[in-house]
C-alpha positions as CSV (number, residue, x, y, z in Angstrom):
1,X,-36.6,125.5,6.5
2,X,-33.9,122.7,6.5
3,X,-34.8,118.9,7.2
4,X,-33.0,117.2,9.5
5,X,-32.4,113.7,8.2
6,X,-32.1,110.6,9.7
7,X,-28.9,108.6,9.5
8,X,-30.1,105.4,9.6
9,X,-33.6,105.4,7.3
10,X,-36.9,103.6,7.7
11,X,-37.5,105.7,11.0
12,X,-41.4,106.1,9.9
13,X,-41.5,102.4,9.1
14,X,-39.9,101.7,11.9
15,X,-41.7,103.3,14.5
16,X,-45.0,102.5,12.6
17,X,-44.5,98.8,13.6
18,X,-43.1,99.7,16.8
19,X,-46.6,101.6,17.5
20,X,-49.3,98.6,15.8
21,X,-47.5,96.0,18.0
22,X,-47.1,97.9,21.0
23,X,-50.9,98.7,20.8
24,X,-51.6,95.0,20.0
25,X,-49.8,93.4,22.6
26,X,-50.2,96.4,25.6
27,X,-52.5,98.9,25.0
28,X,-55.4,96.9,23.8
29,X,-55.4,94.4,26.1
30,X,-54.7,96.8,28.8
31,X,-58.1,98.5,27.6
32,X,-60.0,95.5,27.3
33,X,-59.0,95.0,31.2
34,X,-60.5,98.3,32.1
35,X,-63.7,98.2,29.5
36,X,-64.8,94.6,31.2
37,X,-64.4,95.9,35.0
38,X,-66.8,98.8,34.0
39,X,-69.5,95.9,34.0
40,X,-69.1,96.7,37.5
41,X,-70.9,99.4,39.7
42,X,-68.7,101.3,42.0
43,X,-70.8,99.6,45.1
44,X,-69.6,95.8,43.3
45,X,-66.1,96.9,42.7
46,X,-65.5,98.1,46.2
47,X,-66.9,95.2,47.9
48,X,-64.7,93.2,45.6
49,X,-61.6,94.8,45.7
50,X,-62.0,95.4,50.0
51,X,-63.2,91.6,50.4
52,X,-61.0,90.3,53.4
53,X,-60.0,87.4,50.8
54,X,-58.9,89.6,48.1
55,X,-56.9,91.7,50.6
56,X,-55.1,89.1,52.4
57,X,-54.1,87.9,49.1
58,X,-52.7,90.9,48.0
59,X,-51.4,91.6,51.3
60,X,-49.1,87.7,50.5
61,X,-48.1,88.6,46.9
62,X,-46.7,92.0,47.7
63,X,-44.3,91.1,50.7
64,X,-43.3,87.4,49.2
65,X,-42.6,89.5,45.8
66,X,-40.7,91.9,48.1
67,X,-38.9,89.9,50.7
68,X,-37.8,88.0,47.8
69,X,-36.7,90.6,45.7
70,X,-34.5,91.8,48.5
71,X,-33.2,88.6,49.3
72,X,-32.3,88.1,45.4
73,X,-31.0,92.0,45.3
74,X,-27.9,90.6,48.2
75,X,-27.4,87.3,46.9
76,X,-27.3,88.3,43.1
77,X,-25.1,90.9,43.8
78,X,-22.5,88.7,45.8
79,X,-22.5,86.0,42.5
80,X,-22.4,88.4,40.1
81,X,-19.3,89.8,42.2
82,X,-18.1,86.4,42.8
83,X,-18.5,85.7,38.4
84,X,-16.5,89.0,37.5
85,X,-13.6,89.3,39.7
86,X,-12.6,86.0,40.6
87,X,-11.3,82.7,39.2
88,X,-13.2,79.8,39.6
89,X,-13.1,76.0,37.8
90,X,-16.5,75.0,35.9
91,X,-17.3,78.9,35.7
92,X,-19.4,78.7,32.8
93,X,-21.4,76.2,34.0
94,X,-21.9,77.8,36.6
95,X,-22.6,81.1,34.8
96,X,-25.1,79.3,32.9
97,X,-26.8,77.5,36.0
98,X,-28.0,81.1,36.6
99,X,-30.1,81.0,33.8
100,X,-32.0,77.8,34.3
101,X,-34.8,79.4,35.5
102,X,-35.5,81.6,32.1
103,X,-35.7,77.7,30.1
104,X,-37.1,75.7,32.9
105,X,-41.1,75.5,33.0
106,X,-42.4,77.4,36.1
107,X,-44.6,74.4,37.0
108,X,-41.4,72.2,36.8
109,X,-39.6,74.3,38.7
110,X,-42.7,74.2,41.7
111,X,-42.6,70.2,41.8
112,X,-39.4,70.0,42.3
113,X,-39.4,72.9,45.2
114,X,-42.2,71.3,46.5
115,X,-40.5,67.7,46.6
116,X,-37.5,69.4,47.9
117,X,-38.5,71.2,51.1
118,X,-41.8,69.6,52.1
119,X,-41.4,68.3,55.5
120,X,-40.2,64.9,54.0
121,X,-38.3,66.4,51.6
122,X,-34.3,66.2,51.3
123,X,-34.1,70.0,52.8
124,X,-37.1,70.9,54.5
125,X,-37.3,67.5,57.0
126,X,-33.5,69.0,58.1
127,X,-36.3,72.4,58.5
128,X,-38.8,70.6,60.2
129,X,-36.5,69.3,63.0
130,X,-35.4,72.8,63.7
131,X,-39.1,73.8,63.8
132,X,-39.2,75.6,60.7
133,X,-41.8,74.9,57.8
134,X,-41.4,75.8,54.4
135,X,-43.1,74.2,52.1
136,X,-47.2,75.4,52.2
137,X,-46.5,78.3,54.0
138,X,-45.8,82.0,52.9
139,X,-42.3,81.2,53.0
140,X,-42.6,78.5,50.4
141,X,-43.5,81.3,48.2
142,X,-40.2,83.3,48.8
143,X,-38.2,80.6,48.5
144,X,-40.1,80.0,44.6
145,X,-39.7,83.6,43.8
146,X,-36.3,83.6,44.9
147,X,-35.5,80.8,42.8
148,X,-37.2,82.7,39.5
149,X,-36.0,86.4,40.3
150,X,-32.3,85.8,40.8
151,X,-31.6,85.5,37.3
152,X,-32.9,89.5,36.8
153,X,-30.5,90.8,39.5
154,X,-27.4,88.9,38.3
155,X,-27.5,89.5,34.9
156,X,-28.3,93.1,35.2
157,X,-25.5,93.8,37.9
158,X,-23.0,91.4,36.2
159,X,-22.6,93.9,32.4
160,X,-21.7,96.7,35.0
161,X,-19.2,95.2,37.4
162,X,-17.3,93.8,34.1
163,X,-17.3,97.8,32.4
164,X,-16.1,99.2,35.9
165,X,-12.8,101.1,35.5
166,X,-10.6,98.7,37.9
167,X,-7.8,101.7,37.6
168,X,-10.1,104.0,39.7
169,X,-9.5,100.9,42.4
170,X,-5.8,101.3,42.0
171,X,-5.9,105.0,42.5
172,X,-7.7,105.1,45.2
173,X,-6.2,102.5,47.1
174,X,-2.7,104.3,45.9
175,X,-4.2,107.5,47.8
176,X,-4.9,105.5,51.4
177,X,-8.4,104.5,50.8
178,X,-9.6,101.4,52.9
179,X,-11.2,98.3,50.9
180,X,-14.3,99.8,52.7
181,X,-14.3,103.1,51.2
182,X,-13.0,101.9,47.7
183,X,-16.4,99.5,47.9
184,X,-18.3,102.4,49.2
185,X,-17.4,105.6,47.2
186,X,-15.9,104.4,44.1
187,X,-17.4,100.8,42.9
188,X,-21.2,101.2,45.0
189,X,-22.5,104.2,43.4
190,X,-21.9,103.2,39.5
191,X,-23.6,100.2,40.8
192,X,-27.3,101.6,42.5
193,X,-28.9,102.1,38.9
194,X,-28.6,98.2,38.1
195,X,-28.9,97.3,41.6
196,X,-32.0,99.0,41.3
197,X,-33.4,97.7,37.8
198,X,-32.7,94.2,38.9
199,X,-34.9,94.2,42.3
200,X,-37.6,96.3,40.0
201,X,-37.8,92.9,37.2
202,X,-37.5,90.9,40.4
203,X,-40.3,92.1,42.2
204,X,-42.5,92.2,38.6
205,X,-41.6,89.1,38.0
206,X,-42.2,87.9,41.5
207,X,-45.7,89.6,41.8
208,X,-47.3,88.1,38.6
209,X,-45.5,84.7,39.5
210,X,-48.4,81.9,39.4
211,X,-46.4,78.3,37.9
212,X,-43.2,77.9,40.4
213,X,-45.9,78.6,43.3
214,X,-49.2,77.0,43.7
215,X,-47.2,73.9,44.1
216,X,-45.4,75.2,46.9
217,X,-48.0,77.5,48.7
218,X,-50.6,75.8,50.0
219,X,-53.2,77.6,48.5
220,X,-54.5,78.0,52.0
221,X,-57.2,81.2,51.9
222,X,-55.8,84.0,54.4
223,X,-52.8,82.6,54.7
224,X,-50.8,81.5,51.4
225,X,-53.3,82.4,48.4
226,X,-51.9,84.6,46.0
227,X,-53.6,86.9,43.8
228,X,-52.4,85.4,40.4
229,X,-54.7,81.9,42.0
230,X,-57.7,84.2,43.1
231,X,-57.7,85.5,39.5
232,X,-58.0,82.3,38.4
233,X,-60.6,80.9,40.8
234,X,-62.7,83.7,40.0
235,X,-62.5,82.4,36.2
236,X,-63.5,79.0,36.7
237,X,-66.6,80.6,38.8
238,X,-67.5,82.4,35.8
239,X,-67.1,85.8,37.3
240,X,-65.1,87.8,35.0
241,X,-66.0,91.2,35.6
242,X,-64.5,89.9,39.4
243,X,-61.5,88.1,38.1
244,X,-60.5,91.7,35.7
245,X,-61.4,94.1,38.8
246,X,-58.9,92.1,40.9
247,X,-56.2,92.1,38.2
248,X,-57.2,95.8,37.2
249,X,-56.0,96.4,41.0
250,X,-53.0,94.5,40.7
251,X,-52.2,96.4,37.4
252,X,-52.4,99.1,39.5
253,X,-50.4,98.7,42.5
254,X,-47.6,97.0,40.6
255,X,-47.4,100.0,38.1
256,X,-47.5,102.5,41.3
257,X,-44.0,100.4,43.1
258,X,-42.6,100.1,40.0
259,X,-43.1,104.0,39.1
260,X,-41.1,104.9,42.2
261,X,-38.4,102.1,42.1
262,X,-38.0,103.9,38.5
263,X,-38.0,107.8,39.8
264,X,-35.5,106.1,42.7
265,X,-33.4,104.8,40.2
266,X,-33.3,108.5,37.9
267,X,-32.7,109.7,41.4
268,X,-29.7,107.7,41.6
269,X,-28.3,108.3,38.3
270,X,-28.5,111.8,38.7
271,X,-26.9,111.9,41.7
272,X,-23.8,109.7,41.1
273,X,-23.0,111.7,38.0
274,X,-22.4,114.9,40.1
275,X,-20.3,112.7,42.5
């Protein structure tokens, strides 16, 4: 029997250290998480996990991760467009502008959205004539998980629009096609997977988020408490087994929306390659 042999060697090395730090830095803690809520009965977990506190807080940090991700899924689209196929002076500072929020500290980042739309602040008093709060609300949080997830959406979206075959845009607009249909059967569909894979590291990102918002939220039980700040008030009241069963659930739930973004997004792929 032959052996197939590696081109590049080291493959047993390799994935040896690939394996140990992958179970150091996932696995085991992920274990730990599940070993410490089994200090729980089934009767403790469920009144935890169905507490109206613990819901509501969930029930914030899944639609602000959301509505933000979709928010930063149009917007980072449109600069990612705007950063490919068009001039502009000052580009690369703009281009690098977008990534301010991987270098700038997440509690930074919440002061200075706090400052900036409170109801004295330089944009939200222009809100607060109109009626509209921001700041200490649940739309505080959007606005700080918009600011931290647009990075993911541009910067996965902007690799593909630069490889994108502008020839197959001369063709078919050579054939009759509309600007429409040129955006819509020939530059959309290469497009979905990354569309895709940024609103998925997005909406993880946005989910877990815990710096850029207590600043901004509130905090306000019921209405504005996120699940990241229950965690941590159930630490400093020395409930652990509480605090693990609460992020076990998040674990949970995040892993479930992020399982069918990703079957969404094979979905896609395999679709636009039969196009």
């Amino acid at each position: 029997m032959k052996r197939s042999f590696s081109i590049l060697p080291g493959f047993r090395l390799a994935s040896g250290i690939t394996l140990f730090y992958l179970s150091l830095l996932v696995l085991i803690p992920l274990c730990a998480l599940v070993w410490k809520t089994t200090e729980l009965s089934l009767e403790d977990l469920l009144a935890t996990l169905t507490n109206s506190r613990v819901l509501a807080s969930f029930r914030v940090s899944i639609l602000t991760a959301l509505a933000a991700a979709f928010i930063n899924l149009f917007l980072g689209f449109v600069i990612a467009w705007v950063l490919v196929r068009y001039p502009m002076p000052m580009k690369r500072l703009f281009d690098a502008v977008i990534d301010l929020p991987f270098a700038l500290p997440t509690a930074v980042a919440g002061i200075v959205l706090a400052a900036l739309y409170a109801p004295d602040g330089w944009i939200g008093s222009f809100f607060t004539e109109l009626g509209i709060r921001i700041a200490y609300t649940p739309l505080g949080i959007v606005v700080a998980l918009m600011f931290i997830g647009l990075p993911f959406v541009v910067r996965t979206v902007e690799p593909v629009l630069q490889d994108l075959d502008r020839q197959l845009e001369e063709a078919a607009q050579s054939l009759g096609a509309t600007p429409w249909t040129i955006f819509r059967r020939v530059l959309f569909p290469p497009l979905i997977p990354a569309l895709l894979t940024g609103f998925a590291l997005a909406f993880a990102r946005g989910l877990g988020e815990y710096g850029s918002v207590i600043f901004i939220a509130g905090n306000m039980p019921m209405v504005s408490e996120i699940v990241p700040l229950l965690i941590i008030t159930k630490l400093e009241q020395y409930d652990y087994a509480g605090a693990t069963a609460i992020g076990l659930m998040m674990l949970v739930v995040a892993f479930i929306m992020l399982l069918v973004i990703n079957m969404l997004q094979a979905w896609t792929r395999k679709r636009t390659g039969k196009l």
